[in-house]
C-alpha positions in Angstrom: -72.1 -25.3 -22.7 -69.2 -23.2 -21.4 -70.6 -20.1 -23.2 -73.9 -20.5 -21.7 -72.8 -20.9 -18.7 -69.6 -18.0 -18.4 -72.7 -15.5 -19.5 -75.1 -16.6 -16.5 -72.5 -16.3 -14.1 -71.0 -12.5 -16.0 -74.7 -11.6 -15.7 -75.0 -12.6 -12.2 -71.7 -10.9 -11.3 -72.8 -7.6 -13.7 -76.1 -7.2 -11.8 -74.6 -7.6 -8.0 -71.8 -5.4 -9.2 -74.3 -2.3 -10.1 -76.3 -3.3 -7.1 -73.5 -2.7 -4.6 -72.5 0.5 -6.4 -76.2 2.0 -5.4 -77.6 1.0 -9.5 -81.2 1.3 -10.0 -83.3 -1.7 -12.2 -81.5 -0.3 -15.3 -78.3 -0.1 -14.4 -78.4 -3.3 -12.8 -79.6 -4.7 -16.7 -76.8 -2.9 -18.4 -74.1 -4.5 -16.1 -75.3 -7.4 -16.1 -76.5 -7.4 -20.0 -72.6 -6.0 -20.6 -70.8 -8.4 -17.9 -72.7 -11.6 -19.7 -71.6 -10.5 -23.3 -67.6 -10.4 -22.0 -67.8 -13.2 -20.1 -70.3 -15.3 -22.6 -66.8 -14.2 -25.4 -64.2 -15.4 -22.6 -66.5 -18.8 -22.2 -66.6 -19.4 -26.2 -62.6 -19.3 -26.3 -61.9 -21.2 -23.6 -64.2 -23.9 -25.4 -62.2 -23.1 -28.7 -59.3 -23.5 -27.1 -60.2 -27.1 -25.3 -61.6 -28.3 -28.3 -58.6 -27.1 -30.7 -56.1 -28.6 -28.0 -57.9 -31.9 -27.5 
């Protein structure tokens, strides 16, 4: 659950960040398509790391 939702809310942050930097459609799909992969990583280690510590 964690990963799922880490990569919504890396997508979401991706796509304003492009947006506010002037980004067209694309650009705003690459941020958000690249912000969604690091954060859906940072969401599946933090669940490693509650489940391993549990």
């Amino acid at each position: 659950m964690f990963v799922a939702i880490a990569s919504l809310i890396g997508a979401f942050i991706g796509a304003l960040r492009a947006r506010k930097a002037n980004g067209k459609m694309l650009d705003m799909l690459q941020y958000a398509g690249a912000f969604g992969l690091i954060f859906a990583m940072l969401g599946l280690f933090a669940n490693i790391a509650i489940l391993r510590f549990m």
